[in-house]
mmCIF file of the N, C-alpha and C atoms, coordinates in Angstrom:
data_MODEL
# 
_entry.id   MODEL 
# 
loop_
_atom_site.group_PDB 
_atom_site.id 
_atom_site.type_symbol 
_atom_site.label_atom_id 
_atom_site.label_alt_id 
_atom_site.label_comp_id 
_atom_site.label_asym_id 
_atom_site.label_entity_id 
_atom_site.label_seq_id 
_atom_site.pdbx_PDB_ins_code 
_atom_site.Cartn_x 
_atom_site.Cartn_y 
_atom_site.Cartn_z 
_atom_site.occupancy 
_atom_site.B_iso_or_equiv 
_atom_site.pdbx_formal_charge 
_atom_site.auth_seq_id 
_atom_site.auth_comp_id 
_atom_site.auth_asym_id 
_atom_site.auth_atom_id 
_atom_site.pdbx_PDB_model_num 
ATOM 1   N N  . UNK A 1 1  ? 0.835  -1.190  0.000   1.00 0.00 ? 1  UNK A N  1 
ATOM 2   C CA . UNK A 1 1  ? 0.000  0.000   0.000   1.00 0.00 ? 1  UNK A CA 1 
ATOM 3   C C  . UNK A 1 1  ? 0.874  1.247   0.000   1.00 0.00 ? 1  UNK A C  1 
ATOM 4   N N  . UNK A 1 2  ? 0.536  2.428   -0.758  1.00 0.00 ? 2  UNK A N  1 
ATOM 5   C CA . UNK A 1 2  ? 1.070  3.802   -1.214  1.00 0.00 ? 2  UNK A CA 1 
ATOM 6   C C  . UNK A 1 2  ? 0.686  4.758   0.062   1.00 0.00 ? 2  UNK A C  1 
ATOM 7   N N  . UNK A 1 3  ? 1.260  4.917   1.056   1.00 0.00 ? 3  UNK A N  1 
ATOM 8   C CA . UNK A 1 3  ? 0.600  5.550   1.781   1.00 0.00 ? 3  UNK A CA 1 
ATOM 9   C C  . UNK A 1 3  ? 1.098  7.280   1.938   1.00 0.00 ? 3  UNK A C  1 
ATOM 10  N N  . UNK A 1 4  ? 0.230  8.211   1.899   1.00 0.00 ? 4  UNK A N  1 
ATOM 11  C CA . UNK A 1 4  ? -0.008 9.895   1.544   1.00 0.00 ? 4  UNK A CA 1 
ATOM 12  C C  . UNK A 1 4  ? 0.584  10.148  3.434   1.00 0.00 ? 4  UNK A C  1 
ATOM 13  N N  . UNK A 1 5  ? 1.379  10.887  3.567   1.00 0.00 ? 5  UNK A N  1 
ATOM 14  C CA . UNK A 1 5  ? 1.368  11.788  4.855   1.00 0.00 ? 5  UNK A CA 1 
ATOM 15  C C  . UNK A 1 5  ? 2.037  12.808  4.225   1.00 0.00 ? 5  UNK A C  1 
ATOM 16  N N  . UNK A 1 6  ? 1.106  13.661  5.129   1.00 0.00 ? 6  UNK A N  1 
ATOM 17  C CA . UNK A 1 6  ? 1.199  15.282  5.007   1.00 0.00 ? 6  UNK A CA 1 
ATOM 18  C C  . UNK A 1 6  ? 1.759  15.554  6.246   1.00 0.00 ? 6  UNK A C  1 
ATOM 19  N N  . UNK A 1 7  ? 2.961  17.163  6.336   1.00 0.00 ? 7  UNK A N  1 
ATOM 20  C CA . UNK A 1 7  ? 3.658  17.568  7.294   1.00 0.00 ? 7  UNK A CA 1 
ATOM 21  C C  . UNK A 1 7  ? 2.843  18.004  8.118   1.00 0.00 ? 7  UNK A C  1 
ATOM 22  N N  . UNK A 1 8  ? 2.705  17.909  9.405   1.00 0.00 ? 8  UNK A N  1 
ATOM 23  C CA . UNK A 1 8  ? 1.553  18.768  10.339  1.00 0.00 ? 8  UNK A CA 1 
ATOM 24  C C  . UNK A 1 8  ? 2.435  19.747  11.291  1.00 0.00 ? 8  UNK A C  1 
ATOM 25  N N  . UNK A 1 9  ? 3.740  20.321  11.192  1.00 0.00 ? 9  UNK A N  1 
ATOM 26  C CA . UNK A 1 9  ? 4.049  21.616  11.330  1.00 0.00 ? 9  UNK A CA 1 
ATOM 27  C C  . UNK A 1 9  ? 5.354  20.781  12.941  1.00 0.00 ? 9  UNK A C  1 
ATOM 28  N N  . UNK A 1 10 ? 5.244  19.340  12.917  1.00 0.00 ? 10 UNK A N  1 
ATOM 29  C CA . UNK A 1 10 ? 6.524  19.266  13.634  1.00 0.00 ? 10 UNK A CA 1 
ATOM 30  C C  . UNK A 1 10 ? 7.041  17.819  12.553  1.00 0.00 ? 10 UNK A C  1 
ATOM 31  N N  . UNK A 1 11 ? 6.295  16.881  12.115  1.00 0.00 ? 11 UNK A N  1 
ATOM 32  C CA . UNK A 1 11 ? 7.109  15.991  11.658  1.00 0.00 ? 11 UNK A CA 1 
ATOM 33  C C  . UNK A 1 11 ? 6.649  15.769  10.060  1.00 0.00 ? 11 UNK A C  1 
ATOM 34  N N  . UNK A 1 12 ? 7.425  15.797  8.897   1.00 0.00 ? 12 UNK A N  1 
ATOM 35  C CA . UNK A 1 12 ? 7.461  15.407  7.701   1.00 0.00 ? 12 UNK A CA 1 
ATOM 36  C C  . UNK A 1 12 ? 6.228  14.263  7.855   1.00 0.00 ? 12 UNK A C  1 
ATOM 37  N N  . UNK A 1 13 ? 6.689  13.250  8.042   1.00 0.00 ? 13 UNK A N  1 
ATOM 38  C CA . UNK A 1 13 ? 5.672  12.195  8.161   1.00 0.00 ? 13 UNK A CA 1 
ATOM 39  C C  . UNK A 1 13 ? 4.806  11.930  9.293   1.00 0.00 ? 13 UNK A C  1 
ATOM 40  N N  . UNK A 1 14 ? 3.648  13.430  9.238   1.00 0.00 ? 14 UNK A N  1 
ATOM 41  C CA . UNK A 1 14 ? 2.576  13.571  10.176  1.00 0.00 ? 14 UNK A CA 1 
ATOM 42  C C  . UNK A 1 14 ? 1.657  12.974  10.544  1.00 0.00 ? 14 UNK A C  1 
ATOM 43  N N  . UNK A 1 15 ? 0.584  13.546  9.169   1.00 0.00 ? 15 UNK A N  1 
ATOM 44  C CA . UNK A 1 15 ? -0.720 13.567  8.982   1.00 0.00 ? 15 UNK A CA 1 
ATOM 45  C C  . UNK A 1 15 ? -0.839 12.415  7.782   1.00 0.00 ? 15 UNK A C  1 
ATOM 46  N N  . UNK A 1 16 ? -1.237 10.906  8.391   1.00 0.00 ? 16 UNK A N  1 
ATOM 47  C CA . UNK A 1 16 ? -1.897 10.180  7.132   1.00 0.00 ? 16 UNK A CA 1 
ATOM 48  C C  . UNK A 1 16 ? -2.825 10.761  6.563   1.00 0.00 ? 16 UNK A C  1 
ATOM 49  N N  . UNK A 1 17 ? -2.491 11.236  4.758   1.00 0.00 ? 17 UNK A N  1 
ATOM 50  C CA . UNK A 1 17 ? -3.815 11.557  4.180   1.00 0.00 ? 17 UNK A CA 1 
ATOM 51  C C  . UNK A 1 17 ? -4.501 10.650  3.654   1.00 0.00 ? 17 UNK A C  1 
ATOM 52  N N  . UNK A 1 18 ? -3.883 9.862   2.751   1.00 0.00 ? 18 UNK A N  1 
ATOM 53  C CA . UNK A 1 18 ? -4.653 8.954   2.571   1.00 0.00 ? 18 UNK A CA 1 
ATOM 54  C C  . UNK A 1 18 ? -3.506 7.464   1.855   1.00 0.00 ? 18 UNK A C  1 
ATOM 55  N N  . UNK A 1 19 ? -4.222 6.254   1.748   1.00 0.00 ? 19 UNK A N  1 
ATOM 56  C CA . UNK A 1 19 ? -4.300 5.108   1.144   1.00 0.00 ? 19 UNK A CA 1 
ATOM 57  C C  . UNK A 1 19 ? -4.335 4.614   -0.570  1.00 0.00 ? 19 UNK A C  1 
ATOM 58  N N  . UNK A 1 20 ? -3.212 4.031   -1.030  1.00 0.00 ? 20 UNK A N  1 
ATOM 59  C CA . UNK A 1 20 ? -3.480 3.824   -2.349  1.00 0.00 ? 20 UNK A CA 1 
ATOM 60  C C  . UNK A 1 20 ? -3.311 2.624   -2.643  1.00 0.00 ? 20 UNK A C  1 
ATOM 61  N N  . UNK A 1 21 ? -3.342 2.003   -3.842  1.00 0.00 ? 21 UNK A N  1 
ATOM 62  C CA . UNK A 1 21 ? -3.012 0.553   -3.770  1.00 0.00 ? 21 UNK A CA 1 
ATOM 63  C C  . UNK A 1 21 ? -1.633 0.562   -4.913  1.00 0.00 ? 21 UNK A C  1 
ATOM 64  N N  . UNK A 1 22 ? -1.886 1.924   -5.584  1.00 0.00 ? 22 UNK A N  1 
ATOM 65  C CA . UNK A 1 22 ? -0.941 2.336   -6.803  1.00 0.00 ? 22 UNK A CA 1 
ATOM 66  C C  . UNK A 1 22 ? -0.344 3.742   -6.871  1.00 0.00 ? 22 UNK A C  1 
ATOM 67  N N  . UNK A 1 23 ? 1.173  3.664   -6.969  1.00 0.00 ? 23 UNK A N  1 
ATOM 68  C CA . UNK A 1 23 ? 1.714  4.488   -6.824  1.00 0.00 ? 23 UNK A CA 1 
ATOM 69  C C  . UNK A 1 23 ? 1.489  6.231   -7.902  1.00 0.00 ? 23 UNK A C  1 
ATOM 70  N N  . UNK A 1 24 ? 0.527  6.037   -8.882  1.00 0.00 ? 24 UNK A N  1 
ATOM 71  C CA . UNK A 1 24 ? -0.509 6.846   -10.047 1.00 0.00 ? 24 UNK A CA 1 
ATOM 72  C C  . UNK A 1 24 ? -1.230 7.627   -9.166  1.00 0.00 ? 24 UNK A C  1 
ATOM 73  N N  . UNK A 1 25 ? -2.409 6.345   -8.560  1.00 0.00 ? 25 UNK A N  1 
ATOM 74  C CA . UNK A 1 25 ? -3.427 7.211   -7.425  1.00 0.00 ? 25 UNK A CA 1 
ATOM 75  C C  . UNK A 1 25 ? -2.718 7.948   -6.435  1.00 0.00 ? 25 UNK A C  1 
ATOM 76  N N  . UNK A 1 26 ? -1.672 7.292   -5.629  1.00 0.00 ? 26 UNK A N  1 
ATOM 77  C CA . UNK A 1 26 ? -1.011 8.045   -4.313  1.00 0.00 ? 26 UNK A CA 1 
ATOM 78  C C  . UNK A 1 26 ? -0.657 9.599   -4.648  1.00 0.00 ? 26 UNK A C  1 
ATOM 79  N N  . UNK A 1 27 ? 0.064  9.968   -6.018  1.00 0.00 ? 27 UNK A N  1 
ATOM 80  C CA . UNK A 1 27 ? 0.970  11.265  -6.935  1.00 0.00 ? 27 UNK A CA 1 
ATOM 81  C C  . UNK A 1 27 ? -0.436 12.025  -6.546  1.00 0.00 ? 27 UNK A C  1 
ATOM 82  N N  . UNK A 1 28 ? -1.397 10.916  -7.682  1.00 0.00 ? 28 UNK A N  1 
ATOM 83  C CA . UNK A 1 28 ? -2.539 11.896  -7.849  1.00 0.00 ? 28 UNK A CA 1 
ATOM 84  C C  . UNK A 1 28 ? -3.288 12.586  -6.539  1.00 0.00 ? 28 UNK A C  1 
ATOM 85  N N  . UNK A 1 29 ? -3.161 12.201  -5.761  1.00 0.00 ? 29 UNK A N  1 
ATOM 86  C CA . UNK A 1 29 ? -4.084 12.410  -4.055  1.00 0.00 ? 29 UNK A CA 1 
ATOM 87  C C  . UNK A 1 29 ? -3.323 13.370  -3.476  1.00 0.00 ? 29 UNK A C  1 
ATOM 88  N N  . UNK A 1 30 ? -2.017 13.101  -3.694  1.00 0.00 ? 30 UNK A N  1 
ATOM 89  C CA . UNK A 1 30 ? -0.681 14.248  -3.119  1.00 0.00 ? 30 UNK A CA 1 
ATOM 90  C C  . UNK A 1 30 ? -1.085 15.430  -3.802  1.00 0.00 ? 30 UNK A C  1 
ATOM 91  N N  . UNK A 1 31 ? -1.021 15.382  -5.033  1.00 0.00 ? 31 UNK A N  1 
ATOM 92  C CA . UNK A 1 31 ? -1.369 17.079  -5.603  1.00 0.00 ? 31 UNK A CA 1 
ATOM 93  C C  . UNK A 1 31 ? -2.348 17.600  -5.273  1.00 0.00 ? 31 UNK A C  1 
ATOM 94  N N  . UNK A 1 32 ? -3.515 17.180  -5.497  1.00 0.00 ? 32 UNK A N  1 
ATOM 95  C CA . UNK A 1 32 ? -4.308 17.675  -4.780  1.00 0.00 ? 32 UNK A CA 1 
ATOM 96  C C  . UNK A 1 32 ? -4.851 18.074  -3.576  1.00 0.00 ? 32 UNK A C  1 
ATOM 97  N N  . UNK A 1 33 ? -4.360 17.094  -2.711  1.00 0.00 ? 33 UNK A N  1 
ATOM 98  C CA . UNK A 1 33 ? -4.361 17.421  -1.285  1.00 0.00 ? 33 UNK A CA 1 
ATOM 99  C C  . UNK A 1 33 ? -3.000 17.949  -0.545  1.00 0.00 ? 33 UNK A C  1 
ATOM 100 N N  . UNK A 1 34 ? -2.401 18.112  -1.051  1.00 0.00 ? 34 UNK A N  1 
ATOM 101 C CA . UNK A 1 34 ? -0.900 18.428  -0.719  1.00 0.00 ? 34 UNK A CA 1 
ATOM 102 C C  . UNK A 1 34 ? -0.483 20.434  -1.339  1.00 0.00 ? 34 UNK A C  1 
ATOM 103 N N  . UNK A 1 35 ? -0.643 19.604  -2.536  1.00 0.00 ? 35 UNK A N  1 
ATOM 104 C CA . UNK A 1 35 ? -0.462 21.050  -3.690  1.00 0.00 ? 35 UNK A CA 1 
ATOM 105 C C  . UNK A 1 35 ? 0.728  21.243  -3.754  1.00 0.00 ? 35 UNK A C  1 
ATOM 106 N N  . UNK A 1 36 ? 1.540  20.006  -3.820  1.00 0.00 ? 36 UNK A N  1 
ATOM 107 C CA . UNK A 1 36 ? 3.364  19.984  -3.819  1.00 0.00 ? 36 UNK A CA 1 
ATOM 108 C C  . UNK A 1 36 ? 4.052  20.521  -5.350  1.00 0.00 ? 36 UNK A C  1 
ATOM 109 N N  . UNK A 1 37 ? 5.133  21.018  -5.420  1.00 0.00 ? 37 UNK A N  1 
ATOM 110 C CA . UNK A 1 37 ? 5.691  21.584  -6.338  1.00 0.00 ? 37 UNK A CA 1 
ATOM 111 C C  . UNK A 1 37 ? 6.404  20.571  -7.073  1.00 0.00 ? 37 UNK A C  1 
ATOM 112 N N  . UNK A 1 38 ? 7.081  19.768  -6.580  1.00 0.00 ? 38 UNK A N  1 
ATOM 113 C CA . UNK A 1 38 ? 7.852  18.856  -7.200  1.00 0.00 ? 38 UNK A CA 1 
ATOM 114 C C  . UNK A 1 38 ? 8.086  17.617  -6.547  1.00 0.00 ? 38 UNK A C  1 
ATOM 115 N N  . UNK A 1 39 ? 8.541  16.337  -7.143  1.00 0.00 ? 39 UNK A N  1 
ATOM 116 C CA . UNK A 1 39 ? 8.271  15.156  -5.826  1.00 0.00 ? 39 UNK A CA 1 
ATOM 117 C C  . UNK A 1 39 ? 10.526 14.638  -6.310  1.00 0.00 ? 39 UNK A C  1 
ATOM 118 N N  . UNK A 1 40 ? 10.185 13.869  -5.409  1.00 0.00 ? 40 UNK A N  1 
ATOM 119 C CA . UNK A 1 40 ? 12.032 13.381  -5.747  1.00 0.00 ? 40 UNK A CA 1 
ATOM 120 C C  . UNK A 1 40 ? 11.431 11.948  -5.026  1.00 0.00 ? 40 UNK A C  1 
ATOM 121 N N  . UNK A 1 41 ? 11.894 11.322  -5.769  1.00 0.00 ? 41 UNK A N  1 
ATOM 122 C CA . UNK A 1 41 ? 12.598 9.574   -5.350  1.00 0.00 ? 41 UNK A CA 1 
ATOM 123 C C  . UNK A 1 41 ? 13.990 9.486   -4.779  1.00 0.00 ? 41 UNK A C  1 
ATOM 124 N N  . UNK A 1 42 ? 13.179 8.690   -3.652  1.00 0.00 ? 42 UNK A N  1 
ATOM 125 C CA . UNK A 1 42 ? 14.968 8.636   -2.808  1.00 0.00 ? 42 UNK A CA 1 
ATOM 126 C C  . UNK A 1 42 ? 15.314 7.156   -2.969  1.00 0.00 ? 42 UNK A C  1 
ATOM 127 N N  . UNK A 1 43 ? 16.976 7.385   -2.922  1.00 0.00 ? 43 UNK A N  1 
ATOM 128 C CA . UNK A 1 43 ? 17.642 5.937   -3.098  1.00 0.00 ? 43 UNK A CA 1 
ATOM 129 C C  . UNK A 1 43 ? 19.041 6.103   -2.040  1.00 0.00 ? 43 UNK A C  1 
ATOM 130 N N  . UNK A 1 44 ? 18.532 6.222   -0.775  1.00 0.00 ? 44 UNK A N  1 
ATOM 131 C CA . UNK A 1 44 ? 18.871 6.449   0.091   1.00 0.00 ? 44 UNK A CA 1 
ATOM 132 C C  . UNK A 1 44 ? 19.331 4.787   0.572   1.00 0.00 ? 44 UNK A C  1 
ATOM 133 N N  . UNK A 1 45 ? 20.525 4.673   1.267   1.00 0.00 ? 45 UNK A N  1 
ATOM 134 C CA . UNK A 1 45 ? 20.732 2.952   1.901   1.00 0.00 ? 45 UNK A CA 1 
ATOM 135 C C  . UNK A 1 45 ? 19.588 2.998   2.485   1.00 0.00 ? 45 UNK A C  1 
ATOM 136 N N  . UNK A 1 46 ? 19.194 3.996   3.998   1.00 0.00 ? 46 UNK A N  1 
ATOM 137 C CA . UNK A 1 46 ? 18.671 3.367   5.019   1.00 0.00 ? 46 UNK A CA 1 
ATOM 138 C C  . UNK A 1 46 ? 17.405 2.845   4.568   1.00 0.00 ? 46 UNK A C  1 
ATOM 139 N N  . UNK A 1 47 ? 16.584 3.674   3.424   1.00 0.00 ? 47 UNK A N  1 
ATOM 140 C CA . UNK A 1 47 ? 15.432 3.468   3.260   1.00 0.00 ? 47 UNK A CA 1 
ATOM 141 C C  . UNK A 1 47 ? 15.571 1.924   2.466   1.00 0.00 ? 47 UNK A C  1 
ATOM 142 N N  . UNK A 1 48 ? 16.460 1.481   2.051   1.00 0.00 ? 48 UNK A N  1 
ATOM 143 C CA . UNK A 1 48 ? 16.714 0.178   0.818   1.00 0.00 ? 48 UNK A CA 1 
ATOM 144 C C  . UNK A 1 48 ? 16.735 -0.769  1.856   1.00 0.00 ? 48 UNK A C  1 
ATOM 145 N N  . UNK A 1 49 ? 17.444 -0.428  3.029   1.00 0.00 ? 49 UNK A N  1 
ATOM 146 C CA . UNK A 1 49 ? 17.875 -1.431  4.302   1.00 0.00 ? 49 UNK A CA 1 
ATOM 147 C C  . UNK A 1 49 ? 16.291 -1.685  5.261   1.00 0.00 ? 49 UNK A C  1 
ATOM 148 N N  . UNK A 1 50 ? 15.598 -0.702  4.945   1.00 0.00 ? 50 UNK A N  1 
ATOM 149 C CA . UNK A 1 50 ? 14.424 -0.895  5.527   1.00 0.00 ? 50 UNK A CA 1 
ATOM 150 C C  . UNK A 1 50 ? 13.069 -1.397  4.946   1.00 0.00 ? 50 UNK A C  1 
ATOM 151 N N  . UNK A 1 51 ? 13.426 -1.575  3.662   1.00 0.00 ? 51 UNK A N  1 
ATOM 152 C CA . UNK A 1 51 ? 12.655 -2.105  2.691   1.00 0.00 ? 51 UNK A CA 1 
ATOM 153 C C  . UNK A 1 51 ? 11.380 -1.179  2.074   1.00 0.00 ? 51 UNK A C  1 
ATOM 154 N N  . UNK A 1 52 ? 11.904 0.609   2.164   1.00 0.00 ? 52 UNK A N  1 
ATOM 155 C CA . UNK A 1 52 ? 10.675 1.205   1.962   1.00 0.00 ? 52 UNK A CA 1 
ATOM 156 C C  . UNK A 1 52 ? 10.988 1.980   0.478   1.00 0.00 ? 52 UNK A C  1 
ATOM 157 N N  . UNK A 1 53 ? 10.133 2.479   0.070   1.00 0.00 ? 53 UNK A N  1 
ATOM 158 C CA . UNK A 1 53 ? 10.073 3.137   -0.819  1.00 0.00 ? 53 UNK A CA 1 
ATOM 159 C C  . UNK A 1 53 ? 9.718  4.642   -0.806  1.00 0.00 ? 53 UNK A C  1 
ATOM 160 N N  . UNK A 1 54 ? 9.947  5.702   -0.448  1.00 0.00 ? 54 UNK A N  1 
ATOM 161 C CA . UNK A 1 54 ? 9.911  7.055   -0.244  1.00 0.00 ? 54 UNK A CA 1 
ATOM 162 C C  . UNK A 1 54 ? 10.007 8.054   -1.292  1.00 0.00 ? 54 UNK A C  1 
ATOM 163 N N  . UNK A 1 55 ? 9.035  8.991   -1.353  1.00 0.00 ? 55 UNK A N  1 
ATOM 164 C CA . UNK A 1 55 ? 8.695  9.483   -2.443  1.00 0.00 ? 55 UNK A CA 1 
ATOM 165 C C  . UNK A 1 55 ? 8.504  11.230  -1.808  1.00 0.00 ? 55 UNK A C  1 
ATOM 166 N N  . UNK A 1 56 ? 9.558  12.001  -1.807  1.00 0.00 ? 56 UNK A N  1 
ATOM 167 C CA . UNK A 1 56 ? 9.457  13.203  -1.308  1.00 0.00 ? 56 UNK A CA 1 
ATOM 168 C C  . UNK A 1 56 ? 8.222  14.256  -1.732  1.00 0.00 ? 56 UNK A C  1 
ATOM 169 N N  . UNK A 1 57 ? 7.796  15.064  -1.125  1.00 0.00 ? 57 UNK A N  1 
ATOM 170 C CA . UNK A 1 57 ? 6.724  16.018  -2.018  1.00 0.00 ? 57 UNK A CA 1 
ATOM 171 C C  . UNK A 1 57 ? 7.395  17.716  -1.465  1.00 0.00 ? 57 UNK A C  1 
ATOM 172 N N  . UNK A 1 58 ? 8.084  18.077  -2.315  1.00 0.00 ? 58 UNK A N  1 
ATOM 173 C CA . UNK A 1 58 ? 8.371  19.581  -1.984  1.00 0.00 ? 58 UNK A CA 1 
ATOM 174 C C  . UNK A 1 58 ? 7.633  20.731  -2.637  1.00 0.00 ? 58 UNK A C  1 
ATOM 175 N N  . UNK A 1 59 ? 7.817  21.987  -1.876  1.00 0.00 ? 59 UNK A N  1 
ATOM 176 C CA . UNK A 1 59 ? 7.824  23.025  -2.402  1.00 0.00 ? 59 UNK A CA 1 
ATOM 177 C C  . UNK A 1 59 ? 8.731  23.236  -3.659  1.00 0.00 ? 59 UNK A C  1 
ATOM 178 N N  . UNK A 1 60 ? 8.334  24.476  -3.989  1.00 0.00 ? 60 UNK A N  1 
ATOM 179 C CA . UNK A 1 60 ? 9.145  25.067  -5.306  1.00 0.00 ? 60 UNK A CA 1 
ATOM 180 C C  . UNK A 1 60 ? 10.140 25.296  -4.812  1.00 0.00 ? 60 UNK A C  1 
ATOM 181 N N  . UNK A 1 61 ? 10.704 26.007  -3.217  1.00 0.00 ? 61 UNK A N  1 
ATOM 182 C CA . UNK A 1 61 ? 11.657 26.846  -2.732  1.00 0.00 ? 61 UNK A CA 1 
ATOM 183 C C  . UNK A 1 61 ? 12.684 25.442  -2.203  1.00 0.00 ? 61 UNK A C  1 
ATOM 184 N N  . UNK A 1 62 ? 12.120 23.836  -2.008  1.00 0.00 ? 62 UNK A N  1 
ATOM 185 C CA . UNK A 1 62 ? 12.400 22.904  -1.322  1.00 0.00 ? 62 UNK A CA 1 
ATOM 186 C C  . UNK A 1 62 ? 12.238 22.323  -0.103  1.00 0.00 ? 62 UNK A C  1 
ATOM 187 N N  . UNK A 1 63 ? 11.122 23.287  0.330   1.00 0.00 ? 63 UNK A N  1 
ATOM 188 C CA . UNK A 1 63 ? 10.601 22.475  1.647   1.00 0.00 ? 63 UNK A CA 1 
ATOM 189 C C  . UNK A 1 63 ? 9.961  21.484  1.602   1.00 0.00 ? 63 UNK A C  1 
ATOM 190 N N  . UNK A 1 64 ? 10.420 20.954  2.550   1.00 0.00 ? 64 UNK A N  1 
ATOM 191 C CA . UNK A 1 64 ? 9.306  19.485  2.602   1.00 0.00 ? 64 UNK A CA 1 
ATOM 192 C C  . UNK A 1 64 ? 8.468  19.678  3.086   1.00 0.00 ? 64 UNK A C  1 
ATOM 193 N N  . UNK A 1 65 ? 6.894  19.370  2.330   1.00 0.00 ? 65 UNK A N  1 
ATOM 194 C CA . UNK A 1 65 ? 5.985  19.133  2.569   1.00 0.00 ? 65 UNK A CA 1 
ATOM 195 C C  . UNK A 1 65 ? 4.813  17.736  2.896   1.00 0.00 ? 65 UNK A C  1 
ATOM 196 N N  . UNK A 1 66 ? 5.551  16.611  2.500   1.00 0.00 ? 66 UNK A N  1 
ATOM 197 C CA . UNK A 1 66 ? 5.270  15.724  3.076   1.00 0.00 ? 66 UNK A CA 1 
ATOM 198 C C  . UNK A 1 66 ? 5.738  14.138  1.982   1.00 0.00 ? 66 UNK A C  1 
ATOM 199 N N  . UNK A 1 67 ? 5.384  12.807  2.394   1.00 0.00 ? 67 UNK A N  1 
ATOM 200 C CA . UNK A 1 67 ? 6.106  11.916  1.216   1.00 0.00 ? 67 UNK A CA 1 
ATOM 201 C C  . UNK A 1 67 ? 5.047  10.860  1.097   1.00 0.00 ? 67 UNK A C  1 
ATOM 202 N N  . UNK A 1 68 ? 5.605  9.985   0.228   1.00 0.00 ? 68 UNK A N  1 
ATOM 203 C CA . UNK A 1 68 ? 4.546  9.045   0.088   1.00 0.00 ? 68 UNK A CA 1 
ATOM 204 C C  . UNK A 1 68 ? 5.636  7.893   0.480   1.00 0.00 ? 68 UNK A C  1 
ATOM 205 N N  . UNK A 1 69 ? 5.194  6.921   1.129   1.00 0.00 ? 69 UNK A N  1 
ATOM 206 C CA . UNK A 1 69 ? 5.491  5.693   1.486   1.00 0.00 ? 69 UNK A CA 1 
ATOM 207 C C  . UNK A 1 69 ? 5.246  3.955   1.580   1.00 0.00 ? 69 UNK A C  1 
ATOM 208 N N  . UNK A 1 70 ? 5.740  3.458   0.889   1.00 0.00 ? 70 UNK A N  1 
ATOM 209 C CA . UNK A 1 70 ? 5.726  1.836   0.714   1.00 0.00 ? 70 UNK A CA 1 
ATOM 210 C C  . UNK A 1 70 ? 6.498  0.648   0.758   1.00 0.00 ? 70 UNK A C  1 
ATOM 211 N N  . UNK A 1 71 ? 5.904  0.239   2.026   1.00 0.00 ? 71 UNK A N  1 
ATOM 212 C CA . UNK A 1 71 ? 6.759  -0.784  2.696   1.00 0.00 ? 71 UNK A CA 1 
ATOM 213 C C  . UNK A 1 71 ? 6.713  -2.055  1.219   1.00 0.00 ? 71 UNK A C  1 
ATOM 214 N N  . UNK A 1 72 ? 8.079  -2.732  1.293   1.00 0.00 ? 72 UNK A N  1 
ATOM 215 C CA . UNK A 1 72 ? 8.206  -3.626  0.560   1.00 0.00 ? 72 UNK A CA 1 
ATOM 216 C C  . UNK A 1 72 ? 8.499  -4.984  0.860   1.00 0.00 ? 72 UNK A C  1 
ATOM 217 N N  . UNK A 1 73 ? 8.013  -6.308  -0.002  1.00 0.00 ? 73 UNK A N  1 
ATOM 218 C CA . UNK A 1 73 ? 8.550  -7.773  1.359   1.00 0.00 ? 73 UNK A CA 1 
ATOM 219 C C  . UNK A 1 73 ? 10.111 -7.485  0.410   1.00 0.00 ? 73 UNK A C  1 
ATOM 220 N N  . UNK A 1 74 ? 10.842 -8.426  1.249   1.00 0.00 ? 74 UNK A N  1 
ATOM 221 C CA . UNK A 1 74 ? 11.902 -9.024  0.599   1.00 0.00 ? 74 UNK A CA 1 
ATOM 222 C C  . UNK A 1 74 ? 11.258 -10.108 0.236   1.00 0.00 ? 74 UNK A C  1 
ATOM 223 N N  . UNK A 1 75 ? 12.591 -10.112 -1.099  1.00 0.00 ? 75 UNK A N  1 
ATOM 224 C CA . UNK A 1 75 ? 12.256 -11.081 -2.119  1.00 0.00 ? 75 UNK A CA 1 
ATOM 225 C C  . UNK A 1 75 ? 13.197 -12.595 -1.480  1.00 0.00 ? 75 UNK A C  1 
ATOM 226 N N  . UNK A 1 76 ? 12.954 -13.227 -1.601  1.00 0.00 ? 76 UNK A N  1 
ATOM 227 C CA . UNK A 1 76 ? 13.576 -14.443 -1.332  1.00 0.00 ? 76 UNK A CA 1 
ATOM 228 C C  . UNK A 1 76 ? 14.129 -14.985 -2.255  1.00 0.00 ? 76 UNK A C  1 
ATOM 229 N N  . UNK A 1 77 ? 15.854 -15.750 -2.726  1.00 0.00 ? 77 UNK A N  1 
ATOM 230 C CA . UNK A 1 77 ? 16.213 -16.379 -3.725  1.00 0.00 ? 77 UNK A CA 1 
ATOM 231 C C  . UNK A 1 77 ? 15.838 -18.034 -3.671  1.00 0.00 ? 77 UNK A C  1 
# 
């Protein structure tokens, strides 16, 4: 699941806005409920080591305004 949090004025990952099943719908729910300027994909270790997927939502100026998030299984060989 794609999950929407919005900043609520102490932590980036505040306010759950909402639930997606696809990372299309999640973008789409962010703009509108967000009204973010630009988004960035992170490929950060810790987040790879934690199995998530993080999807920044900034301002124009670069504040963060909040991200989208999706936990992932490991794959098994």
């Amino acid at each position: 699941m794609w999950k929407v949090y919005k900043w609520n004025g102490h932590y980036i990952k505040g306010d759950l806005v909402s639930e997606h099943s696809s990372e299309a719908a999640a973008l789409k729910a962010a703009k509108k409920k967000i009204k973010h300027a630009r988004t960035d994909r992170s490929s950060l270790p810790s987040f790879k080591a934690r199995n998530e997927i993080v999807i920044w939502l900034d301002a124009l100026n670069g504040t963060p305004m909040g991200m989208i998030v999706k936990k992932t299984r490991k794959k098994t060989k």
